[in-house]
C-alpha positions in Angstrom: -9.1 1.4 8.3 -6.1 2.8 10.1 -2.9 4.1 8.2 0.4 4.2 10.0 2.2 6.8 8.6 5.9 9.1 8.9 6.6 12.4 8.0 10.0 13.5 6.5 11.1 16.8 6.2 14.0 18.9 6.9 12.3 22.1 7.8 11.0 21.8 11.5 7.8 24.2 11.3 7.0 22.0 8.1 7.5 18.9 9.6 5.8 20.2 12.7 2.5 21.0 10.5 2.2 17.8 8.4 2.5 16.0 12.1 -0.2 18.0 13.5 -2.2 17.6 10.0 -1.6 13.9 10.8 -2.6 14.0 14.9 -6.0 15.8 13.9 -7.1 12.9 10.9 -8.7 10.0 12.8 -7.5 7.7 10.4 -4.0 8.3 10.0 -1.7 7.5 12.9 1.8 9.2 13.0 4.7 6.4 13.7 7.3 8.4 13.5 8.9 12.3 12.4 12.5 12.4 10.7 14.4 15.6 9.2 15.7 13.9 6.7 15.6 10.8 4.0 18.8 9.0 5.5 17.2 8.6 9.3 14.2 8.2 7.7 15.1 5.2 5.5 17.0 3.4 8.5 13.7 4.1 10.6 11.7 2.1 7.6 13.9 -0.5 7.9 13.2 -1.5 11.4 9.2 -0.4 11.4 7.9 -0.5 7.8 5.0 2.0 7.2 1.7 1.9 5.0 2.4 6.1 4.0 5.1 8.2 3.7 4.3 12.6 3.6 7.9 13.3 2.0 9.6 16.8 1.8 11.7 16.3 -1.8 14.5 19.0 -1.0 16.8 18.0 1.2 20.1 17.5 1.7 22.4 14.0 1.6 19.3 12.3 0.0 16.4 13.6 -1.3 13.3 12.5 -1.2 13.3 11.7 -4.8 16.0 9.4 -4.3 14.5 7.9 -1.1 11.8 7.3 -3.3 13.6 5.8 -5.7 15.5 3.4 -3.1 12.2 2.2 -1.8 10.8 1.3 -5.3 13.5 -1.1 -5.9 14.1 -2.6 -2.6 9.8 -3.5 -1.9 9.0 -6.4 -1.0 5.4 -8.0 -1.0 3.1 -6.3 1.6 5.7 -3.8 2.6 5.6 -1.0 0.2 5.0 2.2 1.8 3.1 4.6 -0.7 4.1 8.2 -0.8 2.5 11.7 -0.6 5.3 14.7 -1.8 5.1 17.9 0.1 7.1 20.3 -2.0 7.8 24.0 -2.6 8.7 23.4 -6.2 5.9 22.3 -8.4 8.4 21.1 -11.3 8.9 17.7 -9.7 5.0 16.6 -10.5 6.2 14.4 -13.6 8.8 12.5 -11.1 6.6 12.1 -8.3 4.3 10.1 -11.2 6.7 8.0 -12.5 7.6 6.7 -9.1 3.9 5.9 -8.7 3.4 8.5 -5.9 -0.4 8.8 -4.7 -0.6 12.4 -4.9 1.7 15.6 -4.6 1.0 18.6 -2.5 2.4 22.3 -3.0 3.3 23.7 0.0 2.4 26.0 1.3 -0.8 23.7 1.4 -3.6 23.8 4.1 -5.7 21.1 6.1 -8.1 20.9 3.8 -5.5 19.8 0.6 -3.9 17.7 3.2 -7.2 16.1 4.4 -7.9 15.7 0.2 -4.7 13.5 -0.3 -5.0 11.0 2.8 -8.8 10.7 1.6 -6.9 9.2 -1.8 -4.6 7.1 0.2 -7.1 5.6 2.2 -9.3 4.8 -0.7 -6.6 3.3 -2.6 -5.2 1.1 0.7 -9.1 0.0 1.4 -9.0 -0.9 -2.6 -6.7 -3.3 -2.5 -7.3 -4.6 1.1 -11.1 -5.2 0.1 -12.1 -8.7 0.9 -13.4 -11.0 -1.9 -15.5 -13.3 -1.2 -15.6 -16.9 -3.2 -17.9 -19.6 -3.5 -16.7 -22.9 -4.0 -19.7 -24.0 -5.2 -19.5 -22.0 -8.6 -16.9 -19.8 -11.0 -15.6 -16.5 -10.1 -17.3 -14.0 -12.9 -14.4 -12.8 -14.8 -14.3 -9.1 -14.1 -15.6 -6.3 -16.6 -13.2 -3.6 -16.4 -10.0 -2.4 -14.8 -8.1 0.3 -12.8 -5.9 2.4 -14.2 -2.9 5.4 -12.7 -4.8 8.5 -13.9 -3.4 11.9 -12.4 -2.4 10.4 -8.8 -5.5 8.6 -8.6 -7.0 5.1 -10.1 -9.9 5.3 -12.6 -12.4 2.2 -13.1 -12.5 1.6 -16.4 -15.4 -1.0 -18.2 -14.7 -3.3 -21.2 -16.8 -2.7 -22.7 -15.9 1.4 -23.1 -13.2 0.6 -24.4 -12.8 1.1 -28.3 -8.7 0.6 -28.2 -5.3 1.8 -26.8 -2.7 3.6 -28.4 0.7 3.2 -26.8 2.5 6.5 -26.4 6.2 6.1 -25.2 6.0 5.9 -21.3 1.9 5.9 -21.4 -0.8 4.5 -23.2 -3.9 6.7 -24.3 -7.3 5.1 -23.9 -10.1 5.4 -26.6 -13.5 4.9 -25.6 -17.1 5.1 -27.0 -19.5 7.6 -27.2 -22.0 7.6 -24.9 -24.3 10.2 -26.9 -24.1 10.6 -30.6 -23.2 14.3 -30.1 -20.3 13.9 -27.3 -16.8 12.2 -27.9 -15.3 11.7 -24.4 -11.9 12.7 -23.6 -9.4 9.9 -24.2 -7.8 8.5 -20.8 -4.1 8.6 -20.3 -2.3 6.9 -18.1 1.8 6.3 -17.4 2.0 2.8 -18.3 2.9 0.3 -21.0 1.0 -1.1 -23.3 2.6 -4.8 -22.7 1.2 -4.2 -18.9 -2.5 -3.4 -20.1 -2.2 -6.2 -23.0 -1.5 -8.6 -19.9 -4.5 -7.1 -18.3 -7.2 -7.4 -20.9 -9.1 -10.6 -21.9 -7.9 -11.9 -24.6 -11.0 -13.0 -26.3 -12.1 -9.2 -26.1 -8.6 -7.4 -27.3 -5.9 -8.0 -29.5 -2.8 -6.2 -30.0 -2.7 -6.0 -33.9 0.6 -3.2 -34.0 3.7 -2.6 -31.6 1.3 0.9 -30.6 -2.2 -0.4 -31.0 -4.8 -2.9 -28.9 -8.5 -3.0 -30.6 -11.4 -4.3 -28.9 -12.6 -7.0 -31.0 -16.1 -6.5 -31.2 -15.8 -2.8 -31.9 -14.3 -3.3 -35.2 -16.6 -2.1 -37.8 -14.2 -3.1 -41.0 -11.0 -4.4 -42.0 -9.3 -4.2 -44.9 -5.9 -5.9 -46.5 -3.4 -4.1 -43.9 -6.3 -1.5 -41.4 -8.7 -2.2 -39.3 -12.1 0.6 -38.7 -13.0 1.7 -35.3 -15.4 4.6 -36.0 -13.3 7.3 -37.3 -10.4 5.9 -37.0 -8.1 4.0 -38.9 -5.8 1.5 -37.0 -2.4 -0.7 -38.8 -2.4 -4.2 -38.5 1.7 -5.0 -38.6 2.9 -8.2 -40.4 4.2 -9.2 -36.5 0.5 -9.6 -35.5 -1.0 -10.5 -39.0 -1.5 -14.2 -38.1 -3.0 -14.0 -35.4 -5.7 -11.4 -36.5 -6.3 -13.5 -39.9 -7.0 -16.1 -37.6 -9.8 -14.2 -35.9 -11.3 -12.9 -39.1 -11.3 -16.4 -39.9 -14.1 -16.6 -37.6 -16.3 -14.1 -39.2 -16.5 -16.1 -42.8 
């Protein structure tokens, strides 16, 4: 897979370097070089882009707020994705929450460079991959998902899952052990937990509190108002009560 790809920056030996990082990687191919956001938004107008390697400082607009302009104005099947290249390392949390691939500190070298276009093609030939149906039977419904994990997306199974605690802008997942002596790390990802409710089967999970989703046949006991997951003890809120009495139902 080929990636056509611009480079924005307002500094011409930077701009310079990320172009010639771009000539020598076989499967990028550089469609155009602007010094700054404004040229480089009215290029994107006429010849929209897969990537984007974007300086944020700079003057008029930034690349933030080019960014920004290009989140709300996608359409479906031209959304350029974005790599930052930045001499200020504070701008990591904004670069996420505009759903940037990955972020690189300048002064960064081919081998960081090489590192983040190997992202960006993996998550292009992702979402590109073929799928192939027969007609003849069902498609299997799918055992896991992908989620945003630190510029990159992590498969997660089902069946790992134990639940989902929603944290403001993110969501934190819980999963099993996989030895009795090792608790993994909990997974957090900048999302909502209304977006990974719509993504979970619902005859699996259940959202049982405005902050919680429990896999269903990972609960271990319920009481009046709580439900057991292992060690921990999860609300059920009179909003969701029906529906989980409903499932318990079942169990009688």
């Amino acid at each position: 897979m080929t990636l056509n790809c611009i480079a924005v920056d307002d500094e011409p030996l930077a701009l310079g370097l990320v172009c010639a990082f771009i000539d020598k990687t076989p499967f990028l191919t550089l469609t155009g070089r602007y010094s700054s956001a404004v040229e480089a938004l009215q290029g994107l107008h006429d010849h929209p882009v897969d990537l984007l390697f974007l300086d944020i400082q700079m003057p008029d607009l930034t690349g933030m707020e080019l960014a920004r302009v290009l989140e709300r104005n996608q359409t479906s099947g031209h959304a350029p994705r974005i790599i930052f290249t930045t001499a200020f390392n504070h701008f990591a949390l904004e670069g996420y929450k505009v759903d940037a691939l990955d972020y690189l500190l300048k002064p960064f070298n081919y081998e960081e460079f090489l590192r983040a276009a190997n992202k960006a093609r993996a998550y292009f030939e992702l979402i590109h991959r073929p799928t192939v149906v027969l007609p003849s039977a069902p498609e299997p419904e799918e055992e896991y998902l992908f989620l945003k994990v630190e510029y990159q997306l992590v498969r997660i199974a089902f069946n790992d899952i134990l639940y989902i605690e929603g944290l403001k802008d993110y969501v934190k997942v819980h999963l099993r052990k996989e030895r009795p002596d090792t608790a993994p790390k909990p997974i957090l990802s900048l999302t909502s937990l209304k977006a990974l409710e719509d993504k979970l089967p619902s005859r699996r999970f259940m959202r049982v509190h405005r902050s919680f989703i429990v896999a269903l046949d990972k609960i271990e006991a319920v009481t009046r108002n709580t439900i057991q997951i292992g060690a921990a003890t999860i609300p059920v809120s009179d909003q969701h009560k029906d529906a989980f009495n409903q499932f318990l139902s079942r169990w009688s």
